[in-house]
N, C-alpha and C positions, 0 to 999 in steps of 0.2 A: 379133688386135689387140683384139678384142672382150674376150674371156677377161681381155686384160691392164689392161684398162681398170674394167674388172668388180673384179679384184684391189685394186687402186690406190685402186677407190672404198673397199671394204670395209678393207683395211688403215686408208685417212685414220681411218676412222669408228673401228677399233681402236684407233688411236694415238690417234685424239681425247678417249674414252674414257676410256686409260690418263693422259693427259694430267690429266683431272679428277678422277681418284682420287690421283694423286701431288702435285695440287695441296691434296687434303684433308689427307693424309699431314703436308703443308707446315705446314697450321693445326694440327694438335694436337701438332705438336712444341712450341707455342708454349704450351700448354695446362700443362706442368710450372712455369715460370716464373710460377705461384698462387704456388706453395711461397714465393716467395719474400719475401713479402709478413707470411710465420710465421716465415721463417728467414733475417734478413738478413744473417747471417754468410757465406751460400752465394750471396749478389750475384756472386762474381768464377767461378762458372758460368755464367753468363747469355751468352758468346756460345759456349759448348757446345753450345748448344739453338740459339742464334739462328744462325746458321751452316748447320745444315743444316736448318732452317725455309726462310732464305733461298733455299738453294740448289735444297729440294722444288718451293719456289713457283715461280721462275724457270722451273725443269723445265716446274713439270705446264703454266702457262702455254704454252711453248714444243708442247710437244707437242698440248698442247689447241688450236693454229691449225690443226695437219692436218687436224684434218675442216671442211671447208669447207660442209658442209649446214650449215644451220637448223632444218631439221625433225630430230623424233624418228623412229628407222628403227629398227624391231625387230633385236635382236640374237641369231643361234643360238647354242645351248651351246656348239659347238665354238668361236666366235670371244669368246665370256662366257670359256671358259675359259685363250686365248691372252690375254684382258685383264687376268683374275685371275692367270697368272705373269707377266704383265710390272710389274703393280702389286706382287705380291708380292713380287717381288726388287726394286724400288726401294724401297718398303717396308722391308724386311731392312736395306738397305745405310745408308740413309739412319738409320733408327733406331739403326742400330747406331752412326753417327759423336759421340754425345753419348759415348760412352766409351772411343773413341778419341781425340777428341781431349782429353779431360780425363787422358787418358798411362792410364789405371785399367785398360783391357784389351787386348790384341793386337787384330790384323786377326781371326784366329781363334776368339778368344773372344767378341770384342765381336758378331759376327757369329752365334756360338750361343745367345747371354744373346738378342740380339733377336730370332733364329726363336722359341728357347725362350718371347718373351711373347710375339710374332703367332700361334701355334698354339696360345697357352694352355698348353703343356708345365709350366712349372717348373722345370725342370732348373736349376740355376745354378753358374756360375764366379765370383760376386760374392760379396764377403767384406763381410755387409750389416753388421758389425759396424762398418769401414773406410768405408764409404758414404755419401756425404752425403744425406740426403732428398729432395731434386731428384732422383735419380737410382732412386731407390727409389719413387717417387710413380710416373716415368718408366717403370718396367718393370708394375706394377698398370696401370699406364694402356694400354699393350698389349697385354695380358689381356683386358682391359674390352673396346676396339674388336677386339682379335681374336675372343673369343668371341664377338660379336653378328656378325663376318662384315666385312671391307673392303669386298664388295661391296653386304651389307644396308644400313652405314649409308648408302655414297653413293649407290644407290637412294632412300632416306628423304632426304636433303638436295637431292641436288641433280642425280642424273641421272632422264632423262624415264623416264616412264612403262611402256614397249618393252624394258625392258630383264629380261626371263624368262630371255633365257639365260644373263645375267651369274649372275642368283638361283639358278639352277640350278647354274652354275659354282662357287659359292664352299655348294655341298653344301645348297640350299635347295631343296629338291621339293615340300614343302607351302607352298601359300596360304592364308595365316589368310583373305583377302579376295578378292572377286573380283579386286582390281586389284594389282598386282606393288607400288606406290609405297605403295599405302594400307594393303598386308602388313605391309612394313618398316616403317611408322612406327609400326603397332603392336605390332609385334616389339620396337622400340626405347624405344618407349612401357613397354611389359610390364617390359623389361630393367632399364630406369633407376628403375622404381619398385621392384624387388624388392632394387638395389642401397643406394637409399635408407632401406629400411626396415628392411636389414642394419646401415648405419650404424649408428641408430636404437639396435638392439637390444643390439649392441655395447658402445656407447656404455652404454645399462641396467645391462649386466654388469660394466662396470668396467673394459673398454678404451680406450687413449683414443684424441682421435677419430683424429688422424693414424694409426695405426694401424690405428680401426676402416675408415676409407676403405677405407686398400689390402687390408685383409683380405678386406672386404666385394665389394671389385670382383674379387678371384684369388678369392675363394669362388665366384661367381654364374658365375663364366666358365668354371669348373672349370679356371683354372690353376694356381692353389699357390704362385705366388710368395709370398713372406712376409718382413716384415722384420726378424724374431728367426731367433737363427742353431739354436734346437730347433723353431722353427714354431710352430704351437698348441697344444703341448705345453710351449711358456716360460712361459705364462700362467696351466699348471693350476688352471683354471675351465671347472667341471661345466658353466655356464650359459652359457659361450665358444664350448664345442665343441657345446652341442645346437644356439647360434645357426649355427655353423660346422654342423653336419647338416644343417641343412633346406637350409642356401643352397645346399649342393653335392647336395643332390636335387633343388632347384628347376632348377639349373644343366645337370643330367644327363638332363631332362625336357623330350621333343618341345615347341618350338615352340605348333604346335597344340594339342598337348594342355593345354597352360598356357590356349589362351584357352577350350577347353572347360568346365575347371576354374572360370575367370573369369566366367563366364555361367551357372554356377549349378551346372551339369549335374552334379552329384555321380558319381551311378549310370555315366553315361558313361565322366566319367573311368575309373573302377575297372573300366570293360567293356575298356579297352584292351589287347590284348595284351603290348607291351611293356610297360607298366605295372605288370599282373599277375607277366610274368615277372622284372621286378626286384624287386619287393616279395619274391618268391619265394624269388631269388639268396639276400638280405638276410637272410630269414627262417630260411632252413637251414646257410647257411653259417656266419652270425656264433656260434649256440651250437656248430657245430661245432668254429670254430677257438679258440671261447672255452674249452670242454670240457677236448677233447683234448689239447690243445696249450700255450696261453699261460696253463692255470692253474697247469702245473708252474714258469713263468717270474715271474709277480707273486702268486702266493699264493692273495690273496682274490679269491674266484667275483666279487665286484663288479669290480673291478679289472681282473677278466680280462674280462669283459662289455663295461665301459667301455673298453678299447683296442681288443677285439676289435670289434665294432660300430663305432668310428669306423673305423681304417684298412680293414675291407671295405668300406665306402661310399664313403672318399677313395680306393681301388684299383677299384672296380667305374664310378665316375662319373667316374674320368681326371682327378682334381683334385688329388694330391697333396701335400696336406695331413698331417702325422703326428703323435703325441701323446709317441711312441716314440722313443729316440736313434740307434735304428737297429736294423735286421734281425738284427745278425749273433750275438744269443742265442737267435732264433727258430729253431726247429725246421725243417728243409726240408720238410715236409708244410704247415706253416702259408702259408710263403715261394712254396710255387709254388700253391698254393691262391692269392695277391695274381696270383702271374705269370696264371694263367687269368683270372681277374677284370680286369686291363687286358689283355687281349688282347681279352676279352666289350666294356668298355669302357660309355658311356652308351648314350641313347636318339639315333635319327638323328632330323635334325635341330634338336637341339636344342646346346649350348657344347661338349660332350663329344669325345673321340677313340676310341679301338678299333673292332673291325670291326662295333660298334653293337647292343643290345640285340633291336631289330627282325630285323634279319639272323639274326642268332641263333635266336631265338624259331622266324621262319619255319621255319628248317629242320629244329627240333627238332619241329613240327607236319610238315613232310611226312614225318621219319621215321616220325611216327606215322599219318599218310594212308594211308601206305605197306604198312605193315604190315596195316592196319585194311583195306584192299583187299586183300590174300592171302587172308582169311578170310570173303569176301563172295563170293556167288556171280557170276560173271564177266558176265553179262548186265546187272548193275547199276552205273549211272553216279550219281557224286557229284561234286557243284561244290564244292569245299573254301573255306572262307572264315574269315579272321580277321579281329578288330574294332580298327580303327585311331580316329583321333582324330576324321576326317570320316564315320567310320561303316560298315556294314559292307562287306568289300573283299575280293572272289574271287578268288582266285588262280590265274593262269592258268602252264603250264608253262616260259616263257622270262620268266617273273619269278623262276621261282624256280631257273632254270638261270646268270639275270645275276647272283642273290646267291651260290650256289657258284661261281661264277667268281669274283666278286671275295675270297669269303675263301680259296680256295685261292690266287691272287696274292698276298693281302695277308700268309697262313704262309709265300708261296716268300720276302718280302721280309724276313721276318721271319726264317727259317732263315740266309739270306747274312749279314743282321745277326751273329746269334749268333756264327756261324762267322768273320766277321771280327774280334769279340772275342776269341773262342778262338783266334785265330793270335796274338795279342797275350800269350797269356799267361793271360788270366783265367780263373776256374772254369768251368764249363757252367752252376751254379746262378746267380750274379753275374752269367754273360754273359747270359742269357734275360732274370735281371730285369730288368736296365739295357736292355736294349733294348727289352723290351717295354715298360719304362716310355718309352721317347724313340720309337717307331710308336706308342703307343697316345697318346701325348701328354698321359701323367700325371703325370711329376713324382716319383714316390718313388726313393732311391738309396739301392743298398747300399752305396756312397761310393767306386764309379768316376769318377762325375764329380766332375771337380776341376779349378783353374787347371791343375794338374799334370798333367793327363791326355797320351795321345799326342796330336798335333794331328788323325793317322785317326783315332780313336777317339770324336773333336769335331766331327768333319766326315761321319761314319758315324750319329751320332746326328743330328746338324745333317740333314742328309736323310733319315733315318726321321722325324723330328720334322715335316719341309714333306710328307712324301708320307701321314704318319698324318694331316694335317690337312684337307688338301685331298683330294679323290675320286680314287680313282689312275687309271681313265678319264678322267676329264674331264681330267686330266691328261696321258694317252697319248696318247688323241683330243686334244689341243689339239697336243700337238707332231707329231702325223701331219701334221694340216693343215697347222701352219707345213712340213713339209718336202716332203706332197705339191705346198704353193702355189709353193715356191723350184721344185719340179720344171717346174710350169705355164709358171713365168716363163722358163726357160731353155729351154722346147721351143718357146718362140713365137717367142722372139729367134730360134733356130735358123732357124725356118720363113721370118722377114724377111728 
């Protein structure tokens, strides 16, 4: 009875929780309804929005009585991370109702267009030509709060202090701050000013602003939504896409290493491993596929430079973005050079998806640990160490057995992917990209995704897209404990 009582506490406090995240969900639905103030033609959307605003708040209310404390009660990962899928599928569903009910897309679709902006993907079934602004402000706007995290922001607003393993849950393991509350406000702090200063820059170059908004927030968050149906390649401006570079570097860039950056520390910055190793990617790959490859397709070395260079950045930082009408005059050397590149994906913790530059890096340094110890006489012990944002950080052997675990999971998820595009019909080259663009949660297409698409094929990406976002642990681990605690519950009733 104890056990069950124990339960009962911690679930209220879960649901409480989730309660207060779905009540936030509630208010930034209400957040598109600006637009309308620029675009009074789109008045007779207003209760699109207002509807399932109403419906968030009623909810997170409702569920926000279950926890009957007062006090702030520290939260573990594993119950951070049972809060993060329960707010993320209210989340999901609720977002998605502004396009159901305006009749614009299925149960199916409307449900892949809103993982695709909570995960920051891009992907889209939205014909933005067809689209009214409200509705396109609405999807940038889920870009925005998704890449800074559903659980960073209500940390930052409005839930206490205790709450690390929420942080931890929605894939935050660095602390800019000692304190969990005062991380996120300056995580959000950091976020909202580099969004601003995209506007800004935009704006300079000749975009205009409605545009540079939404540009400026799927740039920073490394999602890609966009609201021209070529991307930032309708606007052919040199001065567009270098604003459009930096955002989706700044985007693809740890957390922490931004406020090291921020605080002077130059030499630091540049000491980071990840860091070094994306400058690197950047550095060797883009004359490679500029060279080889896409000078035979636009001619001029410039031309080829200029394409090649942006889409390995919008493919390496998970943002989606493209200059390009499409892949399918690109050479298959060029094409699975992007496929490797979102699979590598950005920096962890920072907007980004793939199996994370950091991960990466590590292992490509114990190959070489590895090796460099063959060659050393056997009495000699070495502590291996690489240099992170907080400084330097030794590597012990189940750090670096947890990161080959998760990226051998993350290729097994990624192979089933393929495979069930390949049962469908499509290429091996097309099924790899499209999926590795929907796990890695970038955004590029070789123009599988479509309204037209199969409804598997939507619902196959639709969850590569939630499990590329979210930590796939934190995610296994959170549904264990929901099913070991259903276990708990029915062995006690038994024993009554």
């Amino acid at each position: 009875m104890i056990i069950l009582n124990q339960l009962k506490e911690r679930y209220r406090l879960i649901i409480g929780y989730t309660g207060t995240m779905t009540l936030g969900v509630g208010f930034m639905l209400l957040i598109p309804l600006i637009t309308l103030v620029f675009y009074t033609n789109e008045i007779n959307q207003i209760l699109n929005f207002l509807i399932p605003s109403a419906v968030s708040i009623i909810l997170g209310f409702l569920l926000r009585n279950f926890n009957k404390s007062k006090k702030d009660q520290s939260l573990t990962i594993q119950e951070g991370g049972v809060i993060v899928i329960f707010t993320w599928i209210n989340a999901v569903v609720l977002s998605a109702l502004p396009f159901i009910l305006s009749g614009q897309l299925n149960f199916t679709q409307a449900i892949f267009e809103s993982v695709s902006g909570w995960t920051t993907t891009g992907l889209s079934v939205v014909d933005v030509t067809k689209t009214e602004n409200i509705y396109l402000f609405w999807r940038s706007l889920m870009q925005f709060f998704g890449g800074a995290g559903l659980a960073v922001i209500m940390l930052s607003a409005i839930v206490g202090p205790h709450g690390l393993g929420l942080y931890n849950a929605e894939g935050r393991s660095d602390k800019l701050m000692p304190n969990v509350r005062k991380s996120t406000k300056l995580i959000m702090t950091i976020y909202s000013g580099y969004v601003v200063a995209g506007v800004i820059l935009y704006v300079l170059f000749g975009m205009p602003w409605f545009d540079s908004v939404n540009h400026s927030m799927a740039a920073l968050s490394t999602g890609g939504f966009s609201i021209k149906p070529g991307s930032i390649g309708d606007y052919n401006n040199l001065g567009i896409e270098l604003v459009t570079i930096v955002l989706m570097f700044l985007g693809t860039i740890n957390f922490t290493a931004h406020y090291v950056l921020l605080k002077g520390e130059i030499k630091n910055f540049f000491k980071i491993g990840e860091i070094k190793f994306m400058f690197f990617l950047v550095a060797v790959i883009t004359p490679i596929i500029s060279f080889l490859s896409l000078s035979k397709i636009y001619g001029s070395l410039s031309e080829s430079i200029r394409v090649g260079s942006f889409e390995v950045i919008t493919a390496l930082s998970t943002t989606g973005f493209s200059i390009v009408d499409g892949y399918n005059n690109w050479e298959g050397f060029s094409v699975f050079i992007l496929i490797i590149l979102m699979i590598i994906g950005g920096g962890a913790g920072s907007t980004a998806g793939g199996i994370k530059q950091y991960r990466v890096y590590v292992m490509f340094k114990s190959l070489i640990w590895n090796i460099r110890q063959y060659l050393l006489p056997r009495n000699i012990v070495r502590e291996n160490a690489i240099y992170r944002p907080e400084g330097e950080y030794y590597l012990k052997k189940n750090h670096i057995i947890e990161i080959s675990n998760f990226i051998t999971l993350y290729l097994f998820i990624y192979a089933i992917g393929v495979l069930i595009f390949l049962l469908y019909g499509y290429p091996l080259q097309d099924s790899m990209f499209e999926f590795a663009s929907s796990l890695g949660t970038v955004g590029l297409s070789i123009g599988i995704t479509s309204p037209d698409a199969p409804v598997v094929i939507l619902w196959t990406q639709t969850i590569g897209m939630i499990l590329g976002r979210l930590e796939f642990f934190v995610i296994f681990y959170s549904i264990l404990k929901i099913i070991n605690d259903i276990k708990l519950v029915k062995i006690n009733y038994k024993e009554d």
